[in-house]
N, C-alpha and C positions, 0 to 999 in steps of 0.2 A: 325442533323449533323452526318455525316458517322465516325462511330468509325475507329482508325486505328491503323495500327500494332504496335506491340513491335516488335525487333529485339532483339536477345541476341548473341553477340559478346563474343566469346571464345579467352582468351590468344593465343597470337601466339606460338605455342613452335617448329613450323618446320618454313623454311624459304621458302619467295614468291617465287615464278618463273614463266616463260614461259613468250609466248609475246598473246597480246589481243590489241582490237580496242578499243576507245572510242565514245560514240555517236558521230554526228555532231555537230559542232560549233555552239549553243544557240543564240548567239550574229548576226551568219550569217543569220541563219536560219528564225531571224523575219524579218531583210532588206530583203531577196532573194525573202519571199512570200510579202510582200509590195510591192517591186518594181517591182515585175513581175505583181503585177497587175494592173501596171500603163504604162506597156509597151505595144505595138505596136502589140501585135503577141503571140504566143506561147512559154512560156519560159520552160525548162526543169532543173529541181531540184533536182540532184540525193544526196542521203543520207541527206534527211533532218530531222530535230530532233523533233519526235513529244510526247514532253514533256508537264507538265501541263502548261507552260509560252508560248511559243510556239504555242500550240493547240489555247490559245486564240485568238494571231493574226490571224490564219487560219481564224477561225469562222470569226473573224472581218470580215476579208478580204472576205468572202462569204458572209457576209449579207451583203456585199456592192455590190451585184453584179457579184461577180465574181468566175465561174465555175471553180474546181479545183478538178482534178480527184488524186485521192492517189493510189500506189500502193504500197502495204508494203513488202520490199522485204526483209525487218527481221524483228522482232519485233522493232525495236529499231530505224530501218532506214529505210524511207518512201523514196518511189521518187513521185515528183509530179509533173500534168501537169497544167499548169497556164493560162489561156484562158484571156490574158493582152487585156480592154479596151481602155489605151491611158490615159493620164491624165486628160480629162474631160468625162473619160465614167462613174466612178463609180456611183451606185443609191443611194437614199436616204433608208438609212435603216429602219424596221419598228419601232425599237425602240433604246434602248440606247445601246452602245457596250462594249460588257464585256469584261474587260483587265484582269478580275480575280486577280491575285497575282503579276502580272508581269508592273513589275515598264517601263520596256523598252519599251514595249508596246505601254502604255499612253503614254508615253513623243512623242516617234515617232509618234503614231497615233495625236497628238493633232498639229503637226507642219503641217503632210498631210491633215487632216480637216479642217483646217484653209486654205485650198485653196480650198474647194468644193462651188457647188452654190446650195447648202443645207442646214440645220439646223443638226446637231449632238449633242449626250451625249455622252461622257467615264467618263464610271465608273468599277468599280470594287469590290473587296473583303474590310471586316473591316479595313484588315491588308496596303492595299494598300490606302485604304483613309488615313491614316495612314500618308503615306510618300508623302514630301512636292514637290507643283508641283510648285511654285511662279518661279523657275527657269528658267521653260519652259516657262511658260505664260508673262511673263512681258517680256523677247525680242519678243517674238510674237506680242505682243501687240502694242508692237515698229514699226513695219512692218506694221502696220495697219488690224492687227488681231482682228475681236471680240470673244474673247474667255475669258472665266470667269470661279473662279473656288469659289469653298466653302469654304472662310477662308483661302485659300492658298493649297488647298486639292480637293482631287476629291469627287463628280465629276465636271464633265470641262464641261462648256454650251460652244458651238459652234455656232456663226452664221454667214450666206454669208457677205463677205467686201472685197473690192478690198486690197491685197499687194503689197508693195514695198520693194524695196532692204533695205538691213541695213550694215553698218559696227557696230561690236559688237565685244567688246573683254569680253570673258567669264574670270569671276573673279578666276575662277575653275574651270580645267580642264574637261572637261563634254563632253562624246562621244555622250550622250544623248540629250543633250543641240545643240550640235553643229549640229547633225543630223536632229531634230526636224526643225531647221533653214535653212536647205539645203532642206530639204522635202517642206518646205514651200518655201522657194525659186523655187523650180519647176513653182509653179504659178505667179512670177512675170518675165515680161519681164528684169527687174533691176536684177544687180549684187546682188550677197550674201556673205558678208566677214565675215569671224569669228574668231578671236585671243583667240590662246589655249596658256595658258602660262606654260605648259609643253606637254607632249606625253598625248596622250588620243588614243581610237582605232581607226582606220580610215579604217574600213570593208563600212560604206557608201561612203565614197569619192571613194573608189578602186571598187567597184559593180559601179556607178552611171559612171564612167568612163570605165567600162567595156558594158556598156549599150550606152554610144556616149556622154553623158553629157562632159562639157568642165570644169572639177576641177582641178586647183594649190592648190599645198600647200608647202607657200615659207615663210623663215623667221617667223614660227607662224602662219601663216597667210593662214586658207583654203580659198576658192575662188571657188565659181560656177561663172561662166562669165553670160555675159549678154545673153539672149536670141539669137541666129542665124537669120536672115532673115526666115520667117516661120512659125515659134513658135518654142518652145520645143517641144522636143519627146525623146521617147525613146526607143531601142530596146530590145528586147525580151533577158534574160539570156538563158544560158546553160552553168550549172555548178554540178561539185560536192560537196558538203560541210565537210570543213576540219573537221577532227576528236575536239571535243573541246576541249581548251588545260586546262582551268578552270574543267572539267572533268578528263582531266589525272593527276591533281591536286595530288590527292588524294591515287590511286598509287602509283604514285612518291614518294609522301612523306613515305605510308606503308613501301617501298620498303626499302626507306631511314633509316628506324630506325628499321625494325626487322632484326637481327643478322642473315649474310649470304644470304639473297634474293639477286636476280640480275632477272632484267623482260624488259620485251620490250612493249612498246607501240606506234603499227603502226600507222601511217597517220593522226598524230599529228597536228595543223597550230602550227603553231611558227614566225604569225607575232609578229614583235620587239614590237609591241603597247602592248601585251600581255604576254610576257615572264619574265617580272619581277623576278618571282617565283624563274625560273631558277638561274639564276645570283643572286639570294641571297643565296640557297641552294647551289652553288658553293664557293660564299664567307666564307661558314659555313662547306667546307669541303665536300659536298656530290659529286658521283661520277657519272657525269650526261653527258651520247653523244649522239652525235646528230648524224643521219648517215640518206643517202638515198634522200636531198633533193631535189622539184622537185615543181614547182609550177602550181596551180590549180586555175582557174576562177579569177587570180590578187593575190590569199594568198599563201603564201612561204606553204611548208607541209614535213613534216620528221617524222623519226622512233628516239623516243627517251629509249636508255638503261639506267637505272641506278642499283648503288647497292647498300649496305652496305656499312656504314663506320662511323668513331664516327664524329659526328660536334663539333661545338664551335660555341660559340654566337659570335653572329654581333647586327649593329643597321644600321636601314634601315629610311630614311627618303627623304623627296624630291620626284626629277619627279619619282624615282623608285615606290614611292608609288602605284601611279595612274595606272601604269601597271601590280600591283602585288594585285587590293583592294582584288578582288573576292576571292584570296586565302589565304587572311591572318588569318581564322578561322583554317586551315589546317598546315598554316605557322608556327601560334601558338605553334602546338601538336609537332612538329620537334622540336622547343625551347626549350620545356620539357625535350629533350633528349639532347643538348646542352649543353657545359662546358658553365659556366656560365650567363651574365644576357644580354637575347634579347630583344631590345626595338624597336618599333614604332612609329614614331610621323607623322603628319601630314596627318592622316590618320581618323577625323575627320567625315567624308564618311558612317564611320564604322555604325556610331549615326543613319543613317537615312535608312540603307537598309529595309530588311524585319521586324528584329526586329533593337534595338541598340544592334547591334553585338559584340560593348565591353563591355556592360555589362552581357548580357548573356552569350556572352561566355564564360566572366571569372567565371560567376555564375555558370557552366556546370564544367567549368574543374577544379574548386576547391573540383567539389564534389569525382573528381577521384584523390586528391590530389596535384594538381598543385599550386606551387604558384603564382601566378599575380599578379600585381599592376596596377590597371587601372590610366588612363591619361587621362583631355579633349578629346586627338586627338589622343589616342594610347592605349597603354599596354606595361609593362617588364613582361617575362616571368622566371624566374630565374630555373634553372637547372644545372646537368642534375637532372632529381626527377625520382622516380619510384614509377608509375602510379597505382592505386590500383581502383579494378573495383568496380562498383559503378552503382546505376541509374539515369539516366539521362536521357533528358526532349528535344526534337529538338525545339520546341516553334515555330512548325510552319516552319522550315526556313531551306529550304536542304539543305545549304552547312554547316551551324554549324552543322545538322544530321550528315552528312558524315564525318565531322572533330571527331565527337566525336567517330563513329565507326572505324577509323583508330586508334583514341587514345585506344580504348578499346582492338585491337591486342598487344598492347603494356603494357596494364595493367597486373597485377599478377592474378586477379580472373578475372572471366566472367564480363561482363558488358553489362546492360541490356538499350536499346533505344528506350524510349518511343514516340510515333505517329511516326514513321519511315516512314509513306508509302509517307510523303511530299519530301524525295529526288528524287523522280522521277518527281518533277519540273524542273530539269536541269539535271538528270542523270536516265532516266530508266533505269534499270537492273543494276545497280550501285550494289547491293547484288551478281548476279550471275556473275560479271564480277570478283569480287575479289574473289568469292569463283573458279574460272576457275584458278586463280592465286595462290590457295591454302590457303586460306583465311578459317579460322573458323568459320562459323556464321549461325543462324537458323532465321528465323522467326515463332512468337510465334502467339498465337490467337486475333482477336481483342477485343478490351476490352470496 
């Protein structure tokens, strides 16, 4: 196993500024190369995000077949060209396909396998066997999927079986779920309904209908229609990939609690599936505009400022959840700084990501002084505290990484962040962006 870095995180004692980009959108970035490679023709993908979650789809998506030229037009943002077979061109791979770390992945690739007329494995890392897949597989199965998994885990055996439509109401809201089901639905001439009983993303319904597919989503209720006289098909993308907003995260929140910073980050998405963050951190007093907006291949995209200013606690529970899960290791560290006691419920989610995010988490931010109170389905954060630095452990999982280097600006001494080099699963350059913003911080030797 490849040793990896430390980061050592210096007190903030000047405040942020200036304005900077954020990779692309993570979430788009695995639909864009998926679906372009089931399209018709030549699709075009500018700023896409090639992260370690990410990269895996790529790979996938080339051992199945399909040629994909990269051009990297910065370190951080790839364009690519996508050389789309149609939905019954991809080949049979030579062996099983790596999701690595990345939960989206799986769940998508195991809904698109399940219409191949091939045999398939996805598998991946310890971490991802890990996290439960019964979710995706048992509506699959419903459909007349053979797909099977280990115990409820990966990896996922795949084999050829004809599908059919489903009405499915997901018990929990699941973009993963829902998607995995529309993917599969490509191969049945039948309808595919799916009941979200709150907000969930809807970056597949908005791509698949930007490609010619025919998707409602009314009352709950998404809706690929039945097949057209012909078959399905689909065409070719051309788009650009919005800045991710789960990556401006983290900014925002620095922004938010060091004394005096005010920063801009450009060409943000800010679909409503996704902004949760926002409108919590406005409930809690922070200082957050949106300016510039202009929409991009179906996803709204804006420049968003924020600055300085003291919060108050709130308690967040409901559909707000499900659009704020990604950033509530982030959400947390704002809390700290918060008059009083922030709570989360119904966020339950947390238990099955990379690691159980509410137990580590709170394990990580008590060692900087925080105090938490874990919940089944949540955490109260009680503040405001002053953070005192301390080392601290990523346990594998970028976005806690990154939650605890934003906390560590905020701390009295340095604070040092052990295996740091895993945030570049959803945020390369995540270090040099904040230090662009005046951010304190080294990376140390590996160990």
């Amino acid at each position: 196993m490849t040793a990896s870095r430390k980061l050592l995180v210096h007190s903030q004692t000047t405040p942020l500024g200036g304005a900077v980009a954020v990779p692309g959108d993570k979430s788009i970035s695995h639909r864009a190369v998926l679906l372009a490679a089931l399209a018709e023709g030549v699709s075009t993908i500018r700023n896409w995000l090639p992260a370690g979650d990410t990269l895996a789809t790529l790979e996938a998506v080339r051992a199945l077949g399909i040629a994909i030229e990269v051009n990297e037009r910065a370190p951080h943002a790839w364009d690519l060209r996508v050389e789309g077979r149609g939905l019954r061109g991809l080949r049979r791979p030579a062996g099983p396909l790596n999701c690595r770390n990345a939960g989206t992945a799986i769940r998508l690739m195991a809904g698109l396998m399940c219409g191949q007329s091939f045999p398939s494995m996805l598998d991946g890392s310890e971490q991802l066997r890990a996290r439960p897949m019964t979710r995706v597989t048992e509506p699959l199965q419903r459909m007349g999927a053979d797909i099977r998994s280990e115990d409820g885990h990966a990896p996922l055996h795949i084999r050829p079986a004809p599908l059919h439509g489903i009405e499915y109401p997901l018990r929990v809201a699941s973009a993963q779920v829902k998607s995995a089901l529309l993917l599969a639905g490509l191969y049945t001439d039948d309808a595919v309904r799916v009941y979200q009983p709150g907000p969930a993303r809807d970056h597949t319904e908005r791509m698949l209908m930007a490609m010619g597919a025919v998707v409602t989503m009314q009352d709950g209720w998404v809706t690929l229609s039945e097949a057209p006289f012909g078959g399905r098909r689909l065409l070719p993308l051309d788009m650009t990939v919005p800045g991710d907003f789960s990556s401006a995260a983290f900014p925002l929140v620095a922004a938010t609690i060091v004394p005096h910073s005010n920063i801009t980050i450009r060409g943000v998405g800010v679909n409503e599936t996704r902004t949760g963050l926002l409108e919590i951190l406005r409930q809690m007093g922070a200082n957050v505009k949106i300016a510039n907006q202009q929409v991009t291949g179906g996803e709204l995209i804006a420049d968003l400022t924020v600055g300085y200013n003291e919060l108050h606690a709130v308690d967040v529970a409901g559909p707000t959840v499900v659009r704020a899960i990604d950033e509530f290791p982030v959400w947390a560290v704002a809390a700290t700084q918060a008059a009083g006691a922030s709570t989360v419920r119904d966020a339950a989610e947390l238990r099955v990501k990379e690691v159980d995010r509410i137990a580590v988490l709170a394990g990580e931010l008590r060692r900087l002084g925080v105090e938490l109170d874990e919940h089944p389905d949540g955490f109260t954060v009680h503040g405001p505290r002053r953070l005192r630095g301390a080392s601290v452990d990523t346990h594998d999982d970028h976005r806690l990484g990154m939650a605890l280097v934003v906390a560590g600006l905020a701390a009295d001494e340095p604070t040092l962040v052990h295996d740091a080099d895993c945030m570049a699963d959803s945020f390369p350059g995540f270090v040099e962006t904040m230090r662009q913003l005046g951010a304190a911080m080294e990376w140390l030797e590996a160990r």
